[in-house]
C-alpha positions in Angstrom: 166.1 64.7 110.1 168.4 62.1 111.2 168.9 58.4 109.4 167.9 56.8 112.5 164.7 58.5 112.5 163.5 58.1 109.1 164.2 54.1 109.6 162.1 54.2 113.1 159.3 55.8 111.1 159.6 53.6 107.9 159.4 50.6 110.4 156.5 51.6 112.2 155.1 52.7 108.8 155.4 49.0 107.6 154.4 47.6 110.6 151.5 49.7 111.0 150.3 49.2 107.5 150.9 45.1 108.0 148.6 45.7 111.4 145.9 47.2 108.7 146.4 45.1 106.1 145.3 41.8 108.8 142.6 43.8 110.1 141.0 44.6 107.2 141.3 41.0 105.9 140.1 39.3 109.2 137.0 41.8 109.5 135.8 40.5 106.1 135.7 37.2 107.4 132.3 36.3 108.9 133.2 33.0 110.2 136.4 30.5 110.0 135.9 28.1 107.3 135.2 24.5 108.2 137.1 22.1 108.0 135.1 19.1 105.6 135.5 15.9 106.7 134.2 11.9 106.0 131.8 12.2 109.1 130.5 15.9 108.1 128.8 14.3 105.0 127.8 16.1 101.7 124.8 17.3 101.4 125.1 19.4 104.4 123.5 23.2 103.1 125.4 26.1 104.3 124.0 29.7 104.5 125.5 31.9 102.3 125.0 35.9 102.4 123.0 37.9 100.3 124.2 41.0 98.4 121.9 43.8 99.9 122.1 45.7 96.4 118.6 45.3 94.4 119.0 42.9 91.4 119.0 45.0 88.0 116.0 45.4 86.3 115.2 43.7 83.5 113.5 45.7 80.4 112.7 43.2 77.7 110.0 41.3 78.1 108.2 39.4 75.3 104.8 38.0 75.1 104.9 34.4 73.3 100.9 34.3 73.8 100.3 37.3 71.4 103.1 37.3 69.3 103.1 35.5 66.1 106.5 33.4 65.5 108.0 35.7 62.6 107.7 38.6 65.4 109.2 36.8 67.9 112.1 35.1 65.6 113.8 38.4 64.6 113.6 39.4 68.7 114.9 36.4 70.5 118.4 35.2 70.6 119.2 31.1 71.2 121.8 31.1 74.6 124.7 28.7 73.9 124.0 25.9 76.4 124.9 22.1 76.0 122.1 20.2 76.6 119.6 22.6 74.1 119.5 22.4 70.7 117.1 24.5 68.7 116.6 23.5 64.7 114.0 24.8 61.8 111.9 22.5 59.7 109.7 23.2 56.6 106.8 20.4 56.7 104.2 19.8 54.2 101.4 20.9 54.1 102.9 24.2 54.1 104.1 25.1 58.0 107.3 26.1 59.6 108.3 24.4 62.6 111.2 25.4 65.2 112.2 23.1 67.7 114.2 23.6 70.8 115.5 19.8 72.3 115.9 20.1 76.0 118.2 17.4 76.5 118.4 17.0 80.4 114.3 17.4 80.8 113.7 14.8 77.6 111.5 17.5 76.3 111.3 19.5 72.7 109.4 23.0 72.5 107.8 23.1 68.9 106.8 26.0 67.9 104.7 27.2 65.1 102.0 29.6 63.4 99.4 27.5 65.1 100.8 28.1 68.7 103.5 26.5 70.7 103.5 23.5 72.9 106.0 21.6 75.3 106.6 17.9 74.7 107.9 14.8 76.6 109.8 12.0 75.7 107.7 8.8 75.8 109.6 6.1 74.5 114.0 5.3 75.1 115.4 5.3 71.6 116.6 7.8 69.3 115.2 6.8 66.2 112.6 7.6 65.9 112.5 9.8 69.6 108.4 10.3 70.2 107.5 13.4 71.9 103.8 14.1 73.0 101.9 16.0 75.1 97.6 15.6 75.5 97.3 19.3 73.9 96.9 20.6 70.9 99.2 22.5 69.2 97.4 26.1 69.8 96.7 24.8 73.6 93.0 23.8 73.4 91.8 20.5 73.9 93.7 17.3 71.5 97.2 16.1 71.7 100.2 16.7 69.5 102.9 14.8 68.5 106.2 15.1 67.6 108.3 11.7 66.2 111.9 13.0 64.9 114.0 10.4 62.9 117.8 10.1 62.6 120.2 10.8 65.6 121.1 13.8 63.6 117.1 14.7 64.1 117.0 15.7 60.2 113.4 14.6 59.5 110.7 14.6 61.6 106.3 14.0 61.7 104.1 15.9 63.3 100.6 15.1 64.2 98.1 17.0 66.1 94.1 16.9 66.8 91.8 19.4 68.1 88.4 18.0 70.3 88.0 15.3 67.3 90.8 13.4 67.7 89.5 11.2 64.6 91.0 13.9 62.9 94.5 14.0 62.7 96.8 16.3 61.0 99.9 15.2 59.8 102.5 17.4 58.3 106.4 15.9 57.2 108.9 17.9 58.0 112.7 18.1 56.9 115.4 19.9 58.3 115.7 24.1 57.0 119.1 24.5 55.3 
């Protein structure tokens, strides 16, 4: 084998593989990206593929209906995420309380022995922040209340009524250390 030949082969080598190399790239391509512009405006939805591939399954499943809250506390793992905050009270009378803030939706999840409700925001301020909801706090008929004082949330009231909502229950709650 001559020089001259191994240099005609190592250029057509390179330019061959180069000639792949673009082909391979521009057959990925579905389209040419446009070009955004003042006049094509922002809120303009584009269609973007879907993955043929079957989302993985998903084996844990937990049932918050039948599931008292010390079985579901040792199961469930709080996901790092700005705008929820989840924190443990110990009211009087005698009942454990944990409460998950959804900052973005003005909402708190209060859970308890009793049952579990969702709350809303009703009022602007942060001390006290009033939470309710026209349900009581195992999801029958009534209304609960949740009224948290502090910015820090360390104290907080809770007040809930079945059908007779002449009687209250009222239980003061401080932060779990």
């Amino acid at each position: 084998m001559s020089v001259e030949f191994l240099k005609k082969v190592r250029s057509s080598v390179v330019l061959s593989s180069l000639l792949a190399g673009a082909l391979t790239v521009s057959a990925c391509q579905q389209q040419a990206e446009p070009e955004s512009g003042m006049e094509d405006g922002a809120n303009i939805e584009e269609s973007v593929p879907m993955s043929a591939e079957p989302a993985e399954p998903s084996d844990v499943v937990v049932d918050t209906e039948d599931a008292s809250l010390n079985e579901v506390e040792g199961d469930t793992t709080a996901s790092v995420n700005s705008g929820v905050m989840q924190m443990s009270y110990l009211c009087t009378p005698e009942l454990k309380v944990e409460a998950t803030y959804k900052e973005d939706a003005n909402q708190v999840v209060v859970a308890t022995d009793m049952g579990t409700v969702t709350l809303n925001q009703t009022n602007e301020g942060s001390n006290p922040e009033v939470f309710e909801v026209a349900t009581a706090i195992d999801g029958g008929q009534g209304f609960t209340q949740w009224r948290v004082g502090h910015e820090a949330r360390k104290t907080g009231v809770m007040r809930t009524a079945g059908t007779d909502e002449s009687n209250v229950n009222t239980f003061e709650c401080n932060e779990a250390s």
